[in-house]
C-alpha positions as CSV (number, residue, x, y, z in Angstrom):
1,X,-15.3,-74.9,94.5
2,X,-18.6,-72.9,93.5
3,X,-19.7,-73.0,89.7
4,X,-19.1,-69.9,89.1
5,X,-15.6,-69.9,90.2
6,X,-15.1,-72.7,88.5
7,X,-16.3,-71.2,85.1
8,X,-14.4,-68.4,85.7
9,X,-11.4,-70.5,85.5
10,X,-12.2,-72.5,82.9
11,X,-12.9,-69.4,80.7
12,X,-9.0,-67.5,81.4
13,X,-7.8,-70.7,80.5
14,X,-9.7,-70.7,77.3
15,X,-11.8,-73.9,78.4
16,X,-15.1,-72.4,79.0
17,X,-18.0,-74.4,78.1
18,X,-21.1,-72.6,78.9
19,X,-21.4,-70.3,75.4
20,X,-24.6,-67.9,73.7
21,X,-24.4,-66.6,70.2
22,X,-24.9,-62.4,69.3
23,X,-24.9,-61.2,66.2
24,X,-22.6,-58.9,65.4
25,X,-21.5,-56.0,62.7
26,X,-22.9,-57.6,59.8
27,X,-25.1,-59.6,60.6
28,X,-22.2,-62.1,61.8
29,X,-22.3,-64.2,64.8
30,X,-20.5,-64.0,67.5
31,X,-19.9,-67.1,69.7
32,X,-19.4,-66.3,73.8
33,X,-19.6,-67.5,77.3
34,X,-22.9,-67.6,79.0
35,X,-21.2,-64.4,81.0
36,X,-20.0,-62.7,78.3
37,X,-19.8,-58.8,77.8
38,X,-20.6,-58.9,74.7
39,X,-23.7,-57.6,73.5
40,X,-26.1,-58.3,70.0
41,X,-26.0,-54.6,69.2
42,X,-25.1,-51.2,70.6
43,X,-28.5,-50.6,71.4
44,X,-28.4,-52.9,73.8
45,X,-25.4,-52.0,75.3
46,X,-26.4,-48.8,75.8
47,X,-29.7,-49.3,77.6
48,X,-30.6,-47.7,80.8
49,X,-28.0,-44.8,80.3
50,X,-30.7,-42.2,82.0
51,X,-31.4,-38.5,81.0
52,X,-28.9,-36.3,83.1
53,X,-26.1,-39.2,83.0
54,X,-22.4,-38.2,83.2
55,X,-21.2,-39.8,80.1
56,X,-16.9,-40.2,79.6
57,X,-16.0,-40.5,76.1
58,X,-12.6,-41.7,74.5
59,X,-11.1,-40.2,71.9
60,X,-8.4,-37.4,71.4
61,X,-10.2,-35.5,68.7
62,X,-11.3,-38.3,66.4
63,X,-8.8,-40.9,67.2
64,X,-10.3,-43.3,69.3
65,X,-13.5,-41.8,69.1
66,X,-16.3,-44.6,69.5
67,X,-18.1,-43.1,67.2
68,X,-20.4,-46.5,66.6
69,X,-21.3,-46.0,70.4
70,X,-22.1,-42.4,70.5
71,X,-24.3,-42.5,66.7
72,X,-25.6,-45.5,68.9
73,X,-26.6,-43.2,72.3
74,X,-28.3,-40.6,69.6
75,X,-30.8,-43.5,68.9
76,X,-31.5,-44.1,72.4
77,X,-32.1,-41.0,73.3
78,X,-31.1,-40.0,76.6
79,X,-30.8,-36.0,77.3
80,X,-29.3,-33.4,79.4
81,X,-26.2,-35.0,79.8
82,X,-22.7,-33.9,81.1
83,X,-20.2,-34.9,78.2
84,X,-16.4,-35.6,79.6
85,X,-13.9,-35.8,76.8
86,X,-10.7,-34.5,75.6
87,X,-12.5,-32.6,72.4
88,X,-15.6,-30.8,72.2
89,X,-16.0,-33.0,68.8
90,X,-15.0,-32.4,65.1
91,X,-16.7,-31.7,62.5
92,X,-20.5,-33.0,62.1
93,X,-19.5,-36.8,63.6
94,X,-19.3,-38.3,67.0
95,X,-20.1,-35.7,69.9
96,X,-20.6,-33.0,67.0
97,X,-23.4,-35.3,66.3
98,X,-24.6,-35.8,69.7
99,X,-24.5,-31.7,70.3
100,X,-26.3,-31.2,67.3
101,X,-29.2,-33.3,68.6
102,X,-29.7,-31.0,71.5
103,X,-28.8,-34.3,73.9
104,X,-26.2,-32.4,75.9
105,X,-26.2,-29.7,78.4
106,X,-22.9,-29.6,79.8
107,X,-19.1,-30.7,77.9
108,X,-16.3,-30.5,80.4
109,X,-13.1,-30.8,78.3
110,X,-9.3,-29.4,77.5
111,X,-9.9,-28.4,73.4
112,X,-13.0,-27.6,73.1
113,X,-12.3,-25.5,69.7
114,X,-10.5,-26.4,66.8
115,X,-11.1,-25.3,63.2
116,X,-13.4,-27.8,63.0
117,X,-15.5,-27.0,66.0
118,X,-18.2,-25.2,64.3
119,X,-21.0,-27.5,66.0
120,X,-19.9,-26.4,69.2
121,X,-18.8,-23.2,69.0
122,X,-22.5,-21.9,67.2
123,X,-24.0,-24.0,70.9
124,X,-21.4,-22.4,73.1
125,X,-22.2,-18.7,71.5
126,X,-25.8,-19.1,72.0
127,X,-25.8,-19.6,75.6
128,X,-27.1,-23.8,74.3
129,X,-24.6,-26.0,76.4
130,X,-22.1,-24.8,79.5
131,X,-18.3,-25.7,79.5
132,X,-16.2,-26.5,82.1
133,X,-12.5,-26.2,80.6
134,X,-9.8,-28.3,82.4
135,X,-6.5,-28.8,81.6
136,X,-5.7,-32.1,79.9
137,X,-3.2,-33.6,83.0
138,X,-5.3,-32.5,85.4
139,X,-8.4,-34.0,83.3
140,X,-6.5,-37.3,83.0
141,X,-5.5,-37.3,86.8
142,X,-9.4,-36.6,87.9
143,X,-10.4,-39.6,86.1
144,X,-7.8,-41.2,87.4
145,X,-8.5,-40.1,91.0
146,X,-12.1,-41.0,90.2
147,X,-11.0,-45.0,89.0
148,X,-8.8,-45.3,91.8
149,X,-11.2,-43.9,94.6
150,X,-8.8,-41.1,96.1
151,X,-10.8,-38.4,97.4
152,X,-9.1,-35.5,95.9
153,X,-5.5,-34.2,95.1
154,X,-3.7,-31.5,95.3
155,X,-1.6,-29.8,91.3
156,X,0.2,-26.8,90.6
157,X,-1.0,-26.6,86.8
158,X,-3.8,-23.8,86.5
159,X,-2.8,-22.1,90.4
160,X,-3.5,-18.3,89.7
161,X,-5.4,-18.2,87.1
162,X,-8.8,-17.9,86.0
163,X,-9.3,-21.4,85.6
164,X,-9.0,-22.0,89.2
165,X,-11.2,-18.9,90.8
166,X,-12.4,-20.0,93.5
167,X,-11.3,-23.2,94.6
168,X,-8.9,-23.4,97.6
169,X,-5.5,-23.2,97.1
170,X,-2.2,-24.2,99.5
171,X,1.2,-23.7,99.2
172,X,3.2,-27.1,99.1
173,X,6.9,-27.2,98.9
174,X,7.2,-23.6,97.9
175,X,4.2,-23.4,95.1
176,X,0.9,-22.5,94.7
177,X,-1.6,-25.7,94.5
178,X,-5.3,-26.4,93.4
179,X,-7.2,-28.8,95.2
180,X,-8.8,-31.3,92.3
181,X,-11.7,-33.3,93.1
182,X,-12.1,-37.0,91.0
183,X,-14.5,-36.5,87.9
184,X,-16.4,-40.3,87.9
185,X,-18.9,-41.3,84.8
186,X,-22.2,-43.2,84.9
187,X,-21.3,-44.3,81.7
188,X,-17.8,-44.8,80.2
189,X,-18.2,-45.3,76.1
190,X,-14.4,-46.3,74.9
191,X,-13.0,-47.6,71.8
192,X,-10.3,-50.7,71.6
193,X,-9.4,-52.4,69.3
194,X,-9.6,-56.2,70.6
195,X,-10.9,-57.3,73.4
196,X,-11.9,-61.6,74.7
197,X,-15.3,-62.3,75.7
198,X,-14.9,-61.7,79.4
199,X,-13.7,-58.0,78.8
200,X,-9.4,-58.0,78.6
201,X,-8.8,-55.2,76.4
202,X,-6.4,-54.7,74.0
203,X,-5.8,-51.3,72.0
204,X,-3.8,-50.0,68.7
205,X,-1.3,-47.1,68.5
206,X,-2.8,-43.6,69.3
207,X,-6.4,-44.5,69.8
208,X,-5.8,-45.6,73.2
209,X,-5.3,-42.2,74.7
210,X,-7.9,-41.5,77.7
211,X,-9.8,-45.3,77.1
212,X,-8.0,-46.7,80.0
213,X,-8.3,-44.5,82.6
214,X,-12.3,-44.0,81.6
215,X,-12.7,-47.3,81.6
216,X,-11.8,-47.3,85.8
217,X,-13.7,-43.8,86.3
218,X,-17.0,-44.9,85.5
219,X,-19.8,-47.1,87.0
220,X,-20.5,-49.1,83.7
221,X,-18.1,-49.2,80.5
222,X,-19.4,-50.1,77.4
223,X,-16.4,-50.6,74.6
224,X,-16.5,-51.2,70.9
225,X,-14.1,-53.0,69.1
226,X,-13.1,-54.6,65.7
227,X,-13.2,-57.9,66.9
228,X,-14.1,-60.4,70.1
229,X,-11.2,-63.3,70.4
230,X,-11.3,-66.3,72.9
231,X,-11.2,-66.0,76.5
232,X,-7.4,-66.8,77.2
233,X,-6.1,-66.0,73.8
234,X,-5.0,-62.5,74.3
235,X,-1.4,-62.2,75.4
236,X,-1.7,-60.9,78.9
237,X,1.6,-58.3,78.7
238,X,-0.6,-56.8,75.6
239,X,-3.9,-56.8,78.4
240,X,-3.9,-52.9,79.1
241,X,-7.7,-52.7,80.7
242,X,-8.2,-55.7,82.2
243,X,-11.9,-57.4,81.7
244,X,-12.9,-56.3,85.6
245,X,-13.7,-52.5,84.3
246,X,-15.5,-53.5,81.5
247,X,-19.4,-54.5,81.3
248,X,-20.6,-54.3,77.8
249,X,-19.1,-55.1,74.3
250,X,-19.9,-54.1,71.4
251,X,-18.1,-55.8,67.8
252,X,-18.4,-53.1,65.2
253,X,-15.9,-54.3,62.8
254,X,-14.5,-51.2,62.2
255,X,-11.4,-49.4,63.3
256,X,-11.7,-46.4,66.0
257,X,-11.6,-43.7,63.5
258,X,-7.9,-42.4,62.3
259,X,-6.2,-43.7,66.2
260,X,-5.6,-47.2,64.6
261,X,-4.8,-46.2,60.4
């Protein structure tokens, strides 16, 4: 049996030897597997996200938001990106933040106003950043469609409307449908709120929302959590995204905004 394979064992069993240190949220460390996800800081796990990236980001308005990882991509600095997200960000946090900097050029989203939109809407007036609106199912389905590699699908929601002008239409079993392309990420940034050190993922109560199915839509996925457990302690029926969508982990220590209170 090769090494690796046989590492790889070892670690879902919770017997892996082969271990580095990272320091975590306060300066704490943070004991892994040679392969392990997770990172020394969240400037490391976001390296090499490139100006013009399509960036996913959890969150249904500030639950879940990985706010840690997005304060985190204002540092590095990339620009011109295409911001995928439920919310086009609250207040003057999270992807408010990241608009305010001038790092984004497009936000394709479902709510992108609320009463505390202000960042966005003062961008959105001044001609600043473009929106694509989609609505949330068929948001959550491209992603979907995206992680699951299905070319395109066929949905009723938005048919005759202005949402849908100009793409092509058939009628299926007696209705009007939209043909739906998949909506992939270079870069997935999710919040959980446990994960092991090879990636399993575990999250709490509403701050899962869209983390999931971003985590399988985009090319790398970089997660922050509250904590990093042994490989092969998590329960697996609590395992929602399992460690093969995930690439980089980042412990912040802190809960994923008002999704886990």
């Amino acid at each position: 049996m090769p090494a690796a394979v046989r590492d790889l064992l070892r670690c879902a069993r919770g017997q892996c030897r082969l271990r580095r240190r990272a320091r975590g949220a306060g300066g704490r460390v943070v004991t892994a597997p040679a392969y392990s996800r997770v990172c020394a800081s969240a400037a490391e796990a976001l390296a090499g996200i490139e100006d013009g990236s399509t960036v996913l980001v959890g969150g249904f308005g500030m639950a879940g938001m990985p706010v840690a990882l997005v304060d985190a991509l204002i540092e590095q600095g990339a620009t011109d990106l295409t911001i995928v997200s439920n919310n086009a960000g609250n207040g003057d946090t999270g992807l408010a933040a990241l608009l305010a900097a001038g790092r984004v050029r497009k936000v394709v989203c479902s709510y992108p106003r609320q009463h505390d939109s202000w960042v966005f809407d003062g961008l959105y007036r001044a001609g600043k950043v473009e929106l694509e609106l989609v609505p949330q199912g068929t948001l959550a389905e491209r992603l979907r469609a995206a992680g699951a590699g299905i070319g395109a699908f066929f949905t009723p929601t938005g048919a005759g409307t202005p949402l849908t002008e100009g793409a092509e239409t058939r009628e299926l079993d007696g209705r009007l449908q939209v043909l739906q392309y998949p909506l992939p990420g270079d870069v997935a940034l999710i919040a959980a709120h446990r994960a092991d050190e090879v990636g399993n993922l575990v999250y709490r109560k509403t701050a899962r929302n869209f983390g999931p199915v971003m985590a399988t839509a985009a090319r790398t996925t970089v997660v922050q959590v509250s904590e990093v457990v042994p490989a092969g302690s998590l329960d697996p029926e609590a395992i929602v995204t399992p460690g093969i969508y995930v690439d980089r982990i980042v412990v912040t220590g802190e809960r994923a905004a008002r999704g886990e209170q």
